[in-house]
Residue frames as a rotation matrix with the C-alpha (Angstrom) as fourth column:
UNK 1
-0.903 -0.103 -0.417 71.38
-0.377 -0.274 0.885 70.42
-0.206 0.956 0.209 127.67
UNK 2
0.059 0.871 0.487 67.67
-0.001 0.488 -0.873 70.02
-0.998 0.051 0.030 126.20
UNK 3
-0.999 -0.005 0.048 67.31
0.047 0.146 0.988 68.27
-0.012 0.989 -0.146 123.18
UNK 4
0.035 0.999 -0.024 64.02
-0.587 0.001 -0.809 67.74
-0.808 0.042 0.587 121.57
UNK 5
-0.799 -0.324 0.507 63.19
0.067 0.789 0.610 64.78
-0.597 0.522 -0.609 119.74
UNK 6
0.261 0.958 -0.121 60.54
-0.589 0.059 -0.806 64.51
-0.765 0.281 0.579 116.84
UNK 7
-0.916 -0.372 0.152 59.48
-0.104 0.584 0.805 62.39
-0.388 0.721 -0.574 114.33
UNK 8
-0.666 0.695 -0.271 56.62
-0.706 -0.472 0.528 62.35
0.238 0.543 0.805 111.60
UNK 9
-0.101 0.650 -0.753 54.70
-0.261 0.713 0.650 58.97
0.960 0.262 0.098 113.23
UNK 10
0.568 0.051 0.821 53.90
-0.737 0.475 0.480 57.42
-0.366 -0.878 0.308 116.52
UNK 11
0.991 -0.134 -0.015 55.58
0.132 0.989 -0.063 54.30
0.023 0.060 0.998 115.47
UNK 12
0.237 -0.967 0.093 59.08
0.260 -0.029 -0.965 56.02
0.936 0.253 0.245 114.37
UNK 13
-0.391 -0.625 0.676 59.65
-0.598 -0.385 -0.703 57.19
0.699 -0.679 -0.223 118.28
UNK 14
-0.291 0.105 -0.951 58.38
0.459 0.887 -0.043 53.71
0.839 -0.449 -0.307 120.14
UNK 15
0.363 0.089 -0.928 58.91
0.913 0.167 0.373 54.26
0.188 -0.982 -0.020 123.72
UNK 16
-0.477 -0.680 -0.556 60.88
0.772 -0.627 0.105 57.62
-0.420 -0.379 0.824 123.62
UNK 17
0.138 0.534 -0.834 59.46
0.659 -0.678 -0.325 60.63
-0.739 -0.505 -0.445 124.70
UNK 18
-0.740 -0.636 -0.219 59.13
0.370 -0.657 0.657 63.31
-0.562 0.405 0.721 121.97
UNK 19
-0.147 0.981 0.124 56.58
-0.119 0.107 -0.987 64.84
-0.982 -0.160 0.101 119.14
UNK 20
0.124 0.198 0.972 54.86
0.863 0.463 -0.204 64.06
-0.491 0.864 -0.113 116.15
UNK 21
-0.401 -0.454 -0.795 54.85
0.079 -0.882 0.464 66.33
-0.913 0.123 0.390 113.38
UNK 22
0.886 0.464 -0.006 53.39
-0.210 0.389 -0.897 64.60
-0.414 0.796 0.442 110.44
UNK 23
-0.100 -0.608 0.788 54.40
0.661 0.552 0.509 63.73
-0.744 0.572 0.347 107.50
UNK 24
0.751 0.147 0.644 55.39
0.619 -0.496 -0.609 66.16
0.230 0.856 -0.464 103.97
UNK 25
-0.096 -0.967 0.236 57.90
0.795 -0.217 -0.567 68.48
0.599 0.133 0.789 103.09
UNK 26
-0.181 0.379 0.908 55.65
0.028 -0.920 0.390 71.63
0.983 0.096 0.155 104.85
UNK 27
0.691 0.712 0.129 53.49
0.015 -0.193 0.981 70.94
0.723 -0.676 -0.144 107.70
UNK 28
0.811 -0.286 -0.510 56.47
0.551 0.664 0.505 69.07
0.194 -0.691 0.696 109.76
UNK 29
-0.229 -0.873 0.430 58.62
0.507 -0.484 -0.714 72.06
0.831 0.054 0.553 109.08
UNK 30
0.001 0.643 0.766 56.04
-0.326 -0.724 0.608 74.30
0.945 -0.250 0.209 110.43
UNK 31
0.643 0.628 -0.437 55.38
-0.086 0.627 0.774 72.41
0.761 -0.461 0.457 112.82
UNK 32
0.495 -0.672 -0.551 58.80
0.864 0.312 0.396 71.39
-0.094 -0.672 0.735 114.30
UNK 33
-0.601 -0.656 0.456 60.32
0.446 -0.749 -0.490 75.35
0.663 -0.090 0.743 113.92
UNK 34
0.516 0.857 0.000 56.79
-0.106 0.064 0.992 75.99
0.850 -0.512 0.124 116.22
UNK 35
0.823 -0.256 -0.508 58.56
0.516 0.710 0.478 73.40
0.238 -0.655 0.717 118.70
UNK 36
-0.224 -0.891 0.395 61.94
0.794 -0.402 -0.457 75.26
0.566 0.211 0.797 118.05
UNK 37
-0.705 -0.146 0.694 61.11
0.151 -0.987 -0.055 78.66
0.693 0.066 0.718 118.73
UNK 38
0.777 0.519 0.358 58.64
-0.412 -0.012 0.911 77.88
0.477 -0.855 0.204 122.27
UNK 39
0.952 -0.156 -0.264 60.85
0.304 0.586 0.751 75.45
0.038 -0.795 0.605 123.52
UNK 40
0.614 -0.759 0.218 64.64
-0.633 -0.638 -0.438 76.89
0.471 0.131 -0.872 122.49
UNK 41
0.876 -0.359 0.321 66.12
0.271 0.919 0.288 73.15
-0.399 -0.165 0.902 122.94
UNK 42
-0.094 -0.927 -0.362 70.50
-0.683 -0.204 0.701 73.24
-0.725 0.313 -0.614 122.54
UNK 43
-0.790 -0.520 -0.326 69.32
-0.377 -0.007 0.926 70.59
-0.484 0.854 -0.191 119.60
UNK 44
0.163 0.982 0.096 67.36
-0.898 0.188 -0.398 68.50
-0.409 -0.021 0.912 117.72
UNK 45
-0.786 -0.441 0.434 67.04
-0.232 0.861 0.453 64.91
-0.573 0.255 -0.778 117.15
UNK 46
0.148 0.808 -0.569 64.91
-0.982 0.050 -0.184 63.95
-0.120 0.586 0.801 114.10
UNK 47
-0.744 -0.417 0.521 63.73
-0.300 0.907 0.297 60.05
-0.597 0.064 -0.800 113.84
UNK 48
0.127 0.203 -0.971 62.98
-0.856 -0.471 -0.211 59.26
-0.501 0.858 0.114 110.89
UNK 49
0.076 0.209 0.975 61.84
0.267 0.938 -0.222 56.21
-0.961 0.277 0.016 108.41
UNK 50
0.136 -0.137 -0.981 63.19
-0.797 -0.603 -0.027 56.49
-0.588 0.786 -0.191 104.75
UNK 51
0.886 -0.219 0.409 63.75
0.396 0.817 -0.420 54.29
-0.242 0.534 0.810 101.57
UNK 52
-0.047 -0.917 -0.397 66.67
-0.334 -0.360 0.871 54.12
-0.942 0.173 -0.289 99.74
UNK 53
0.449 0.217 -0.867 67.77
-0.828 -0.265 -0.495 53.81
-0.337 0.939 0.061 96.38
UNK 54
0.909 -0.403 -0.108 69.74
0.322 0.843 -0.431 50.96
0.265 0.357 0.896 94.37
UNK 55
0.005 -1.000 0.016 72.90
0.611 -0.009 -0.791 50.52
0.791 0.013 0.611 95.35
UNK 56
0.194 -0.222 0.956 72.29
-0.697 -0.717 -0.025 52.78
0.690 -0.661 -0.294 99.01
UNK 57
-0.541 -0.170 0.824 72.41
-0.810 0.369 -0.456 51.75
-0.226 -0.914 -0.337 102.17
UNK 58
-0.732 0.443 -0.518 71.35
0.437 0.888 0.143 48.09
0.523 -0.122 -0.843 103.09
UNK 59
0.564 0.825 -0.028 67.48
-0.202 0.170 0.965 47.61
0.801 -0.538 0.263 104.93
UNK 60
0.657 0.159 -0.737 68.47
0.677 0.307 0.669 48.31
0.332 -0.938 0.094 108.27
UNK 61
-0.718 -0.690 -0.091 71.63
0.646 -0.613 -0.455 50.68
0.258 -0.386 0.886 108.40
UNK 62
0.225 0.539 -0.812 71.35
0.820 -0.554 -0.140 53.39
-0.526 -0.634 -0.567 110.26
UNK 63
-0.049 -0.572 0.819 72.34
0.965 -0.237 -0.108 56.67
0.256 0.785 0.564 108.68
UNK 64
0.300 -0.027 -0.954 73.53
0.559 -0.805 0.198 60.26
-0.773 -0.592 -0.226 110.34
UNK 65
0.132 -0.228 0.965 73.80
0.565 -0.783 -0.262 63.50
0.815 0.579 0.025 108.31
UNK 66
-0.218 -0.025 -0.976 75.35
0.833 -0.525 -0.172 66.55
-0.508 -0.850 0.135 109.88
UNK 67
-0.641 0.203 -0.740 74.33
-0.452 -0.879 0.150 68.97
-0.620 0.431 0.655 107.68
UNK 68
0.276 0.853 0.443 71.62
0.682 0.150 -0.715 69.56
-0.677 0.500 -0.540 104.89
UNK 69
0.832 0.129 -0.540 71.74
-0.257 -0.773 -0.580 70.18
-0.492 0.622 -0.610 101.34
């Protein structure tokens, strides 16, 4: 199974292997359906640095979504 990993900084994917994309709601789409549609990976793994609101998560959780929207 090939995944493909991206994320919008050098900093959000440390040591693991994967690509940038930027940052915004556009380019990184562009970008990472690009990635999609050469490579044809069985998923993707987006990592990914967000805030949160009052009352979300705590400063540090981790947080999975399986869907969007």
């Amino acid at each position: 199974m090939s995944l493909v990993v991206v994320a919008a900084v050098p900093g959000e994917l440390g040591s693991i292997a994967g690509e940038i994309v930027g940052v915004g709601p556009l380019v990184p789409a562009v970008r990472a359906a690009r990635l999609v549609a050469r490579s044809r990976p069985a998923g993707v793994v987006l990592i990914a640095t967000a805030g949160a609101y009052a009352g979300g998560p705590a400063v540090g959780s981790v947080v999975a979504s399986s869907r969007l929207g």
